[in-house]
C-alpha positions in Angstrom: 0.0 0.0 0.0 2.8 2.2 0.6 4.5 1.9 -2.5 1.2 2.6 -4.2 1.2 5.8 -2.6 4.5 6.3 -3.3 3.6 5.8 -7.1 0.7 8.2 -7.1 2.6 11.1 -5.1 5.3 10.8 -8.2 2.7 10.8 -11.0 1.2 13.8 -9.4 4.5 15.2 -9.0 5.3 14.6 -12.7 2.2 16.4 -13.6 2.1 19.2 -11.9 6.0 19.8 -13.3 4.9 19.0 -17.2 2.1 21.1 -16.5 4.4 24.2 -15.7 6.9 23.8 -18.4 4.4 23.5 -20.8 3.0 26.7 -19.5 5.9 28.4 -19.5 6.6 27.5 -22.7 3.2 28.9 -23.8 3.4 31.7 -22.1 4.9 34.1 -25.0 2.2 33.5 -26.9 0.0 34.3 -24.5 1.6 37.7 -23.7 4.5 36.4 -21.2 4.3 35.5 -17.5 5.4 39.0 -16.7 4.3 42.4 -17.7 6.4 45.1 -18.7 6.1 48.3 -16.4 8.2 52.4 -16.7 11.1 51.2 -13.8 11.3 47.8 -16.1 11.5 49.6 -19.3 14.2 51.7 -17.3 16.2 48.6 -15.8 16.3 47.0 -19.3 17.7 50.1 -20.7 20.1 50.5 -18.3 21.4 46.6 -18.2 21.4 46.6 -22.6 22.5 50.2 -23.2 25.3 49.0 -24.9 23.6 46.6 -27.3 20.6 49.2 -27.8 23.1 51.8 -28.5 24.9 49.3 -31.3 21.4 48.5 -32.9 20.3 51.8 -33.4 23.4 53.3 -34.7 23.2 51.0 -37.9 19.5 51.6 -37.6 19.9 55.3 -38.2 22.5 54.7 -40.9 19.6 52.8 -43.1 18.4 54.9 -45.7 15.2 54.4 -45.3 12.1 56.0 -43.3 10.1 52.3 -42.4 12.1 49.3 -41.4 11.0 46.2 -39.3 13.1 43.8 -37.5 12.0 40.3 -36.2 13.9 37.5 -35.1 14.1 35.1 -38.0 16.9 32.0 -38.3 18.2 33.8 -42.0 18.5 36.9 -40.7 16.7 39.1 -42.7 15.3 42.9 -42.2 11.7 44.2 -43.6 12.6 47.5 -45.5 9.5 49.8 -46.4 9.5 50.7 -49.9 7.5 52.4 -52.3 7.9 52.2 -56.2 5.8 53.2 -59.2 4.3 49.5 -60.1 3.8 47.9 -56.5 3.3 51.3 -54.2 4.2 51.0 -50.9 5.2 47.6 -49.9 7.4 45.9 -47.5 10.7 44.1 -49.2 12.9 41.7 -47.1 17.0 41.9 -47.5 19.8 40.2 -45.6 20.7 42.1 -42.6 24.3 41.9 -43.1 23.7 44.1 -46.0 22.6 46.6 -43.2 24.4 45.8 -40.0 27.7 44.6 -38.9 28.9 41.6 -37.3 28.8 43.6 -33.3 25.6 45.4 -34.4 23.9 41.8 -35.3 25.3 40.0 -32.1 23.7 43.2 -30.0 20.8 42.2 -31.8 20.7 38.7 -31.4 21.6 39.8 -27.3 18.3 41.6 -27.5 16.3 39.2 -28.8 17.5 36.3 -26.5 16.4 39.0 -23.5 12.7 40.0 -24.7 13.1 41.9 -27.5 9.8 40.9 -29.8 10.0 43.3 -32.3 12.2 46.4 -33.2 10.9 48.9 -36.0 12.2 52.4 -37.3 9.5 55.0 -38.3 11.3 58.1 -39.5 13.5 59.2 -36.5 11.9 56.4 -33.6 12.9 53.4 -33.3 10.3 51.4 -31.1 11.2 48.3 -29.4 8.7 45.7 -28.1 9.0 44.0 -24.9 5.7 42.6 -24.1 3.2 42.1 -26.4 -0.6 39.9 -26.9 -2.6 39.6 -29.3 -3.5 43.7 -29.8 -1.3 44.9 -26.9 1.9 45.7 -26.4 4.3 47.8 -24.0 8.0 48.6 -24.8 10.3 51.2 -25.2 11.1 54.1 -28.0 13.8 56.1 -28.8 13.1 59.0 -30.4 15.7 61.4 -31.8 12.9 64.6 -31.8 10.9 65.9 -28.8 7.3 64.1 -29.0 7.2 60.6 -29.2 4.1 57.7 -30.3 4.3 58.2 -33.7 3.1 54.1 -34.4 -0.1 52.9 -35.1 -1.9 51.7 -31.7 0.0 53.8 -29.4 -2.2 55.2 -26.7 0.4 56.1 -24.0 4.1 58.0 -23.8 6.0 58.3 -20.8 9.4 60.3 -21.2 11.7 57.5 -18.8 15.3 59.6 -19.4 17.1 61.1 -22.1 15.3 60.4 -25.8 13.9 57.4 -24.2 10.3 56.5 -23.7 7.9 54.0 -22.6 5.0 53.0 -24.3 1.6 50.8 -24.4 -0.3 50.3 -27.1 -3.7 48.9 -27.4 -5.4 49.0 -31.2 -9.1 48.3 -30.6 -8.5 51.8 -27.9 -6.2 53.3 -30.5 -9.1 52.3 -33.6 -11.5 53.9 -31.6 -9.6 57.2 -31.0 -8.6 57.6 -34.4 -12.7 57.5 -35.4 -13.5 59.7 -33.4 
């Protein structure tokens, strides 16, 4: 009877642990277990200042105004374009066309640490941190005085020096823009 015991107590045990690595597995497509806040928008600029600093130096060297950057195995960047036949349209190039072998390890450093998403729109250069299905919540740098200038925006916190903190929600940022 003990040993039966035993053999349940384990199975439960084994459970309970599959049950929270496949959670936390999950869990970035659920929005993360944690939520991005201004003082950790602050701490994560402070810790990656150095690899932030690296990315958007080559990011401001791109010539042009939209670019989008997402962690893909071929390392490739989404470059806005527009053109007589096809408009404006998003094309994708290799990155090392764009960014150096440091620049491309600070970006690969950001990515491994909770980077989602990094795009340029004229002189910002937002980077996700948190994100669900129409939320998000990161930080921009912006080389001008106002900042927000992405679609679903709906708050701007100034958190130091060019450097702001953001949420964005689109069905609240939809509803403003109707009105």
């Amino acid at each position: 009877m003990k040993k039966f015991k035993w053999f349940i107590f384990c199975i439960i045990l084994v459970v309970i642990v599959f049950v929270i690595i496949v959670c936390s597995k999950l869990s970035p497509f659920f929005g993360g277990l944690h939520i991005m806040n201004e003082r950790k928008a602050e701490n994560f600029i402070e810790k990656y200042d150095n690899e932030l600093s690296d990315v958007l130096n080559e990011l401001y060297t791109i010539d042009y105004q939209e670019v989008s950057l997402r962690k893909i195995e071929n390392h490739t960047i989404s470059i806005l374009q527009n053109d007589d036949i096809n408009g404006n349209h998003y094309t994708e190039k290799d990155i090392t066309d764009y960014f150096n072998d440091k620049a491309i390890d600070s970006l690969n450093a950001l990515y491994d640490n909770g980077v989602l998403v990094i795009e340029k729109k004229n002189m910002e250069c937002q980077f996700v941190l948190w994100s669900s299905l129409d939320q998000g919540k990161g930080i921009i740098y912006s080389k001008s005085e106002t900042s927000g200038d992405f679609p679903g925006v709906i708050h701007v916190e100034q958190i130091g020096p060019q450097w702001y903190y953001y949420e964005e929600c689109m069905d609240l940022w939809l509803e403003q823009q109707v009105k």
